[in-house]
C-alpha positions as CSV (number, residue, x, y, z in Angstrom):
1,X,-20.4,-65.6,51.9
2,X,-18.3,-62.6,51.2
3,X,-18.0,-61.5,48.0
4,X,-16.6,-57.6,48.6
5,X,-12.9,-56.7,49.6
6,X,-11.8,-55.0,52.8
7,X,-13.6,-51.3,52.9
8,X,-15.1,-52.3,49.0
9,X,-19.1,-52.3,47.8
10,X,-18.6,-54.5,44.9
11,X,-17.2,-57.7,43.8
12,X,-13.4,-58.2,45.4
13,X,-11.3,-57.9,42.9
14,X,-8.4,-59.3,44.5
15,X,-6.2,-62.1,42.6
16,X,-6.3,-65.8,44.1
17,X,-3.0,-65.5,46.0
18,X,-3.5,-62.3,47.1
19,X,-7.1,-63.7,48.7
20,X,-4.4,-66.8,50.3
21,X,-2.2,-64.2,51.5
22,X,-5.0,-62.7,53.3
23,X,-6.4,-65.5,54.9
24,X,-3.2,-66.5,56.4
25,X,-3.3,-63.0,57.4
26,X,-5.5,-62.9,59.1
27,X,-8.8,-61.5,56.5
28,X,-12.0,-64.0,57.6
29,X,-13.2,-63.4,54.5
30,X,-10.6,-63.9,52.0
31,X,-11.4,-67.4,52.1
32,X,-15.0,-67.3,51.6
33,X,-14.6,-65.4,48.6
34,X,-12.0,-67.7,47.3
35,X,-13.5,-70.7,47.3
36,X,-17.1,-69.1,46.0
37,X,-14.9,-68.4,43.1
38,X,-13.6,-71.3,42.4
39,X,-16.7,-73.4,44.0
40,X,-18.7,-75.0,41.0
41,X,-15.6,-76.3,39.0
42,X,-14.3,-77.8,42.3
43,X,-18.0,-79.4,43.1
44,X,-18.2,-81.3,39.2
45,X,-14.3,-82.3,40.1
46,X,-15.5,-84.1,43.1
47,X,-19.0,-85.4,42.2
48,X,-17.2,-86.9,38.8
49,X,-14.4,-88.6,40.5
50,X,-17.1,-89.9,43.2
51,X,-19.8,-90.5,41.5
52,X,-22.0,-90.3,44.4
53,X,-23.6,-86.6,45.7
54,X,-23.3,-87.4,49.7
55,X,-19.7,-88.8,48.9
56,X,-18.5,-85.5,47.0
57,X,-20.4,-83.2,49.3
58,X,-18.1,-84.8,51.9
59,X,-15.2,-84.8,50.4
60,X,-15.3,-81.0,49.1
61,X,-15.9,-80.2,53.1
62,X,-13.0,-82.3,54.0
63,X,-10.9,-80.4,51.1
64,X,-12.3,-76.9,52.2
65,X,-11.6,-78.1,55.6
66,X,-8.4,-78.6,55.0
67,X,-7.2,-76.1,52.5
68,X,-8.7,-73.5,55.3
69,X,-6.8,-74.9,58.1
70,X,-3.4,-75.8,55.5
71,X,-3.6,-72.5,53.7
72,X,0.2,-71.2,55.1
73,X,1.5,-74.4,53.4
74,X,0.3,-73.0,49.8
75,X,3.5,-72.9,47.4
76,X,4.0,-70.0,45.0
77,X,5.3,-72.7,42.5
78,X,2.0,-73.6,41.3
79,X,-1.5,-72.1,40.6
80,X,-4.1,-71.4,43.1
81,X,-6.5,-73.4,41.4
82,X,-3.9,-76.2,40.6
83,X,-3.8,-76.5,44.5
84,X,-7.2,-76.8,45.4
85,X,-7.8,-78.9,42.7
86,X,-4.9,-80.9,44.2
87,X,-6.7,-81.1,47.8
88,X,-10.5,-82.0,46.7
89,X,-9.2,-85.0,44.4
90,X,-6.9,-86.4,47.3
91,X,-10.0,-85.9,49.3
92,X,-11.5,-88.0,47.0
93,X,-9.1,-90.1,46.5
94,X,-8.9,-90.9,50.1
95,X,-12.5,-91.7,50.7
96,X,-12.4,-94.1,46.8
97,X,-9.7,-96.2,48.8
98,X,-11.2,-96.7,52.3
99,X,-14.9,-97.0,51.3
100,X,-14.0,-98.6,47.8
101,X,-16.8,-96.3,46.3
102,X,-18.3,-97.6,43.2
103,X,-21.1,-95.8,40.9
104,X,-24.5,-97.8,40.8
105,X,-26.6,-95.6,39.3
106,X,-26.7,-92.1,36.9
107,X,-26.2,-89.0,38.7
108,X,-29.6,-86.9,38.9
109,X,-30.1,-84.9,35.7
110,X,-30.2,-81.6,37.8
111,X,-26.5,-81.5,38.8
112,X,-25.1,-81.3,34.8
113,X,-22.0,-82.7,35.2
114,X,-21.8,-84.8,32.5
115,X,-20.1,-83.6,29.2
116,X,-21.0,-81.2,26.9
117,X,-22.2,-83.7,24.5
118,X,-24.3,-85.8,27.5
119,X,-25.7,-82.4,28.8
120,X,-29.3,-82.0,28.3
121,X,-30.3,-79.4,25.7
122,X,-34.0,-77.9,27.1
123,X,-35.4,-78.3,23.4
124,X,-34.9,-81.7,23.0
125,X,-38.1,-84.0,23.0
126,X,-38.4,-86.7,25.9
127,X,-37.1,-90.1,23.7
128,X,-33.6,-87.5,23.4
129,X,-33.6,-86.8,27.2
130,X,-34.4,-90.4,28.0
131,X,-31.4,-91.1,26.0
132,X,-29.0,-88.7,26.9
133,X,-29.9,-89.9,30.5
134,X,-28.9,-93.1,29.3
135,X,-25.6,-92.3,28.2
136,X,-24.8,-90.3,31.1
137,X,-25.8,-93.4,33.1
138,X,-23.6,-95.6,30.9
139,X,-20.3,-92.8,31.2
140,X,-20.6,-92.2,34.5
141,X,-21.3,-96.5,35.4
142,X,-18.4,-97.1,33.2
143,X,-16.0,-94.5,35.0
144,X,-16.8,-96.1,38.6
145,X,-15.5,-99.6,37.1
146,X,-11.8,-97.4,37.1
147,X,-9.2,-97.8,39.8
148,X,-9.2,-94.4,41.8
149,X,-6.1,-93.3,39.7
150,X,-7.0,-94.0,36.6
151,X,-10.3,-92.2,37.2
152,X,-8.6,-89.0,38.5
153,X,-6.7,-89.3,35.4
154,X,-9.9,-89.1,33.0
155,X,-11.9,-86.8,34.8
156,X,-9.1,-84.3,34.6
157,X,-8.3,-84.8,31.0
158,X,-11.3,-85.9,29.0
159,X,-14.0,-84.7,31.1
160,X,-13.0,-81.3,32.9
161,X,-10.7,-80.8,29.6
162,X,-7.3,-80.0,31.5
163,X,-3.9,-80.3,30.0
164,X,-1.7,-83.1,31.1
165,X,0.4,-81.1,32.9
166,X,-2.2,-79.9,34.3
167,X,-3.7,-82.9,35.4
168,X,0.0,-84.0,36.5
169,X,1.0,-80.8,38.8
170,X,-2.9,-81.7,40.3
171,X,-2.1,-84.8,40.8
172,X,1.8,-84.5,41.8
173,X,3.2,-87.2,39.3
174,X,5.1,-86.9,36.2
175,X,2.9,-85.9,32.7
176,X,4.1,-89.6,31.6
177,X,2.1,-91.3,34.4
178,X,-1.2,-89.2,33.4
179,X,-0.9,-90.6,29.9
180,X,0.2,-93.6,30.8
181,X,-3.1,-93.6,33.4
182,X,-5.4,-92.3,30.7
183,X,-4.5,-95.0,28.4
184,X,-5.0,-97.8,30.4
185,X,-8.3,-95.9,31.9
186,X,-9.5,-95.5,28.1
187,X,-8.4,-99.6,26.9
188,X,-10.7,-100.3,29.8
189,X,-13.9,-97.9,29.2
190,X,-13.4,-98.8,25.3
191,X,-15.5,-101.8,25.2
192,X,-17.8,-100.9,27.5
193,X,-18.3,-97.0,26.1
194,X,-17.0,-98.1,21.7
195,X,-21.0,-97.7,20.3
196,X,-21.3,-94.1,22.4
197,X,-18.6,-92.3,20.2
198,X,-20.3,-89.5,18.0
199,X,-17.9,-89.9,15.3
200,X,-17.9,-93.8,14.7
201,X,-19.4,-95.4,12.0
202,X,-22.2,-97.4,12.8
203,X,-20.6,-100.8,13.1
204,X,-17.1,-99.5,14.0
205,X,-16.0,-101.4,16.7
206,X,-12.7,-99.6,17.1
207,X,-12.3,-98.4,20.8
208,X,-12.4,-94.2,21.3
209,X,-9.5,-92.3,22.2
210,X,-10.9,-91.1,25.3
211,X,-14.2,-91.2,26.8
212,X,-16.8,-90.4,24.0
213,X,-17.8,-86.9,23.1
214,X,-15.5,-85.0,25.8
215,X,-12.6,-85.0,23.3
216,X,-10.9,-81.4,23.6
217,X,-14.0,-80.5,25.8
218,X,-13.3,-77.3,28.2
219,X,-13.9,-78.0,32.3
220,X,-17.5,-76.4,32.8
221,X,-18.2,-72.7,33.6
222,X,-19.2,-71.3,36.7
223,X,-22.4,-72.5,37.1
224,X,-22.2,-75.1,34.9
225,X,-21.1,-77.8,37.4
226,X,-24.6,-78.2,39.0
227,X,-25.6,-76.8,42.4
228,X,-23.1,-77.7,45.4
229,X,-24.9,-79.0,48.2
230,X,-26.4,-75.8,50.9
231,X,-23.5,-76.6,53.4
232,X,-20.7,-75.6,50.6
233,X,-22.3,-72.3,49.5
């Protein structure tokens, strides 16, 4: 994959849109070199709202499939990013509704998708891992219980750590409807996810605000969304 501009030895330093406006030109690389930009953060979007590796791996080719072939019907109005975050979660939206997708089991502790807090620190002894595997397996088993809309929703917000605005211009409905989703997605994971939250006192049964330990969380950095699968690199 491409990684240098037209007539350039190092890294293209060309802006997102101007990389669009190139591929629509015409430039069969621009592409490439956008979506290895934004590649890992688009990955951890799709494997969290699939919970399932072979489901996410096919819906980020679908997305990439389309955003390549769609790329003329990009709008100025919003960001680059905002867009293709747009296409891989209507990707995986779409395969949610027809195959009715639902988590059975923890993700493999490799990818590190899971929030900060449920990420695996290398120093910790094995009883931590085995229970930090635990809780990812809890989050993430909890999530796939979700309708598709409300699990958009809370990936988005609590677990890749966007705005919701954000979330809404991603998701192409008003800011009200992604709070309205996220609080009816976060009444539900409450029971299920109350004795995970960091800061509750041992005992406290009140539910969290939003899925424990990804409060005010950032979306991962590149690299940090675990390894996309060899097809997508």
């Amino acid at each position: 994959m491409a990684t240098t501009g037209p007539g350039s030895a190092g890294p293209d330093d060309r802006d997102d849109r101007s990389l669009i406006a190139a591929h629509v030109a015409g430039d069969p690389d621009a592409f490439g070199v956008l979506f290895g930009r934004h590649r890992d953060r688009l990955w951890a979007v799709a494997l969290r709202t699939t919970g399932d590796r072979e489901e996410a791996a096919d819906a980020l080719q679908d997305a990439m499939v389309s955003a390549f072939r769609k790329a003329a019907s990009y709008r100025e109005d919003a960001a680059v990013t905002t867009w293709l975050h747009r296409v891989v979660v209507n990707a995986c939206l779409d395969r949610l509704r027809r195959r009715k997708v639902r988590l059975a089991e923890a993700l493999p502790d490799e990818t590190h998708t899971t929030p900060e807090a449920l990420r695996e620190p290398r120093s910790h002894s094995p009883e931590a891992r085995a229970e930090l595997a635990e809780r990812r397996h809890r989050v993430l088993a909890a999530l796939a219980t979700l309708p598709a809309e409300q699990r958009a929703a809370i990936v988005l917000v609590d677990l890749q750590g966007q705005s919701v605005e954000e979330a809404a211009a991603v998701l192409e409905v008003a800011p009200g409807t992604i709070k309205s989703r996220c609080s009816r997605g976060r009444t539900r994971l409450a029971p299920l996810l109350a004795d995970l939250r960091a800061d509750a006192p041992p005992g406290n049964p009140d539910p969290p605000p939003r899925v424990p330990s990804v409060s005010g969380s950032q979306a991962p950095a590149p690299g940090e969304g675990g390894p996309a699968p060899p097809a997508l690199r």
